[in-house]
N, C-alpha and C positions, 0 to 999 in steps of 0.2 A: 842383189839378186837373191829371190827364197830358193832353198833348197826344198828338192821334196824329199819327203821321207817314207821313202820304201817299206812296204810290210813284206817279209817274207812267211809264211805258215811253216816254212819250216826249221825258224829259231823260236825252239821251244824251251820252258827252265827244266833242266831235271830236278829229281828229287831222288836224295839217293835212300837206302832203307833202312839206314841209320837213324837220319831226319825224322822219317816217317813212325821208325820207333819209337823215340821222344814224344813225338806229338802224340802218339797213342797213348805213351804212359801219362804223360802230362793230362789228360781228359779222363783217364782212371785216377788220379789223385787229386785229382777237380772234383768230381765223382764222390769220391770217398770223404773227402772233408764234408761235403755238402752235406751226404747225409748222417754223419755226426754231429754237426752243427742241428740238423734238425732233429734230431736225437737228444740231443742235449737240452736244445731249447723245450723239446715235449716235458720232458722230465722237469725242467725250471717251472714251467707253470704250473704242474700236476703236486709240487712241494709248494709250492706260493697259493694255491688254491685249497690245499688241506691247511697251511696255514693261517691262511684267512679265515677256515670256518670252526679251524682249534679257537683264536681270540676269538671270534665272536661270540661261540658257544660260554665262553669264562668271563662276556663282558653279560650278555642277558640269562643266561642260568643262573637266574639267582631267587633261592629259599628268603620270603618274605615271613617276618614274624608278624604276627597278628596279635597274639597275647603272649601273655607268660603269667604263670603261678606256681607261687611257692608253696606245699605242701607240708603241714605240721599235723601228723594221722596222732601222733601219741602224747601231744598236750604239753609239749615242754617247751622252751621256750627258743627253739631253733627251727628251720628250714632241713626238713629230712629230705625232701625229692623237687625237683624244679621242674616244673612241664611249659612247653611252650609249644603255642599253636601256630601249626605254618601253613603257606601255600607256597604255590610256584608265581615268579611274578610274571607279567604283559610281557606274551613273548621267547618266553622262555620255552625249550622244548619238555618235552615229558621228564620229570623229576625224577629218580629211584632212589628214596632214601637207604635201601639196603648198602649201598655206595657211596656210600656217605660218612664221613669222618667229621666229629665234631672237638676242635680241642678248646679243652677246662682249662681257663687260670686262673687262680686265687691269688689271697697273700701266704696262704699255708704250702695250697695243694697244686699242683696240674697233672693232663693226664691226656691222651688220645685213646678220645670214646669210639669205637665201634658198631655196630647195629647188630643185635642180638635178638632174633623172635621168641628167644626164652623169658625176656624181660631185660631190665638194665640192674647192672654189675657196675664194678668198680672200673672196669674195661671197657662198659657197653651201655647203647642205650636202647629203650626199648619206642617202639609206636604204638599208637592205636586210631580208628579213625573217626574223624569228629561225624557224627549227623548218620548219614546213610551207609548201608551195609556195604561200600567199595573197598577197594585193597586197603591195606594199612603201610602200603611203604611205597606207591608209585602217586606220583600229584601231576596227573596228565589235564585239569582244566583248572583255569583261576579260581572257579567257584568249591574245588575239593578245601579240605583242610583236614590236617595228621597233627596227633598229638605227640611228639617226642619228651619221653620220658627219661630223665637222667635222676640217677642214686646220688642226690649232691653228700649225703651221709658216705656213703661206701666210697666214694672218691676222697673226701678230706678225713675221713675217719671219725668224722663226729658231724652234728647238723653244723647247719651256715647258721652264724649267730647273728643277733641283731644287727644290723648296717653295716654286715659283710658285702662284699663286691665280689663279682666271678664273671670274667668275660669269656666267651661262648664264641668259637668262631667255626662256622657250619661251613665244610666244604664237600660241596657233589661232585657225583663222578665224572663233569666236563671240567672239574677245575676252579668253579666257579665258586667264590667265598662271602660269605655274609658275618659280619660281627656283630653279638647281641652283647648287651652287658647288661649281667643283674643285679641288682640295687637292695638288698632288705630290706624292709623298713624298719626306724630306730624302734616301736612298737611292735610285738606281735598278739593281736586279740584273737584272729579267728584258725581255723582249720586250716582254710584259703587265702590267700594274702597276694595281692599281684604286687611283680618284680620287676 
């Protein structure tokens, strides 16, 4: 035999206000976590996104040498000033060489060069700009080129003599680093001598 089962409408559950206070606080600490979490997370991407465009800036901001020459103005038989022609390479955002540190090593000497609009010092190097009358210290398109001037005398305290070495490591203001190295030749004949 089934039985049947009776609904009565007036066995109801209560809820006491105990209960009910829980559940409230429970859905304010629900609440609250959430939006921390989403707080949190904003900020992860926001340091993961300046991250990503800190390296990228210090993998393509990079100072391209084009030339280099060694300068001998007073006929003796050393390298008194080093210049070397640069650009910005494919890519790279606008260059500021004013921002730019270049360190000297020798077998004698080293040194962290500077940028100096007065010219280049033992501390500093100076620019000038190759061809057309634009800035002398920003390389905002691949076709500019700047001439960076360095006192290779005032750095080691005498010229760079014949088949000295000085490695040159350009770093701009993203970080971004290029190493040159200069080579004398075992001969010096002329005024200009490329390095």
């Amino acid at each position: 035999m089934i039985d049947t089962i009776r609904t009565n409408d007036s066995d109801r559950g209560q809820v006491g206000i105990g209960t009910l206070i829980i559940f409230i606080a429970l859905v304010l600490v629900a609440a609250v976590a959430a939006g921390v979490l989403i707080d949190t997370s904003g900020q992860l991407e926001s340091r993961a996104s300046d991250t990503g465009a800190d390296a990228q800036a210090e993998v393509s901001n990079q100072v391209e040498v084009v030339s280099a020459t060694g300068v001998d103005s007073d006929g003796t038989t050393g390298v008194e000033q080093i210049e070397l022609v640069v650009k910005k390479s494919a890519g790279s955002d606008p260059i500021d060489l004013s921002g730019t540190t270049i360190q000297y090593t020798s077998d004698s000497a080293s040194a962290t060069l500077n940028f100096d609009s007065g010219g280049a010092s033992s501390t500093a190097f100076g620019t000038s700009q190759v061809g057309s009358s634009g800035p002398t210290t920003v390389l905002e398109n691949t076709d500019e080129r700047v001439t960076i001037i360095i006192d290779a005398n005032a750095v080691e305290g005498s010229d760079l003599s014949e088949g000295s070495n000085v490695d040159l490591e350009i770093v701009d203001q993203s970080g971004a680093s290029t190493v040159y190295g200069v080579n004398v030749p075992d001969v010096l004949t002329n005024e200009y001598v490329p390095v």
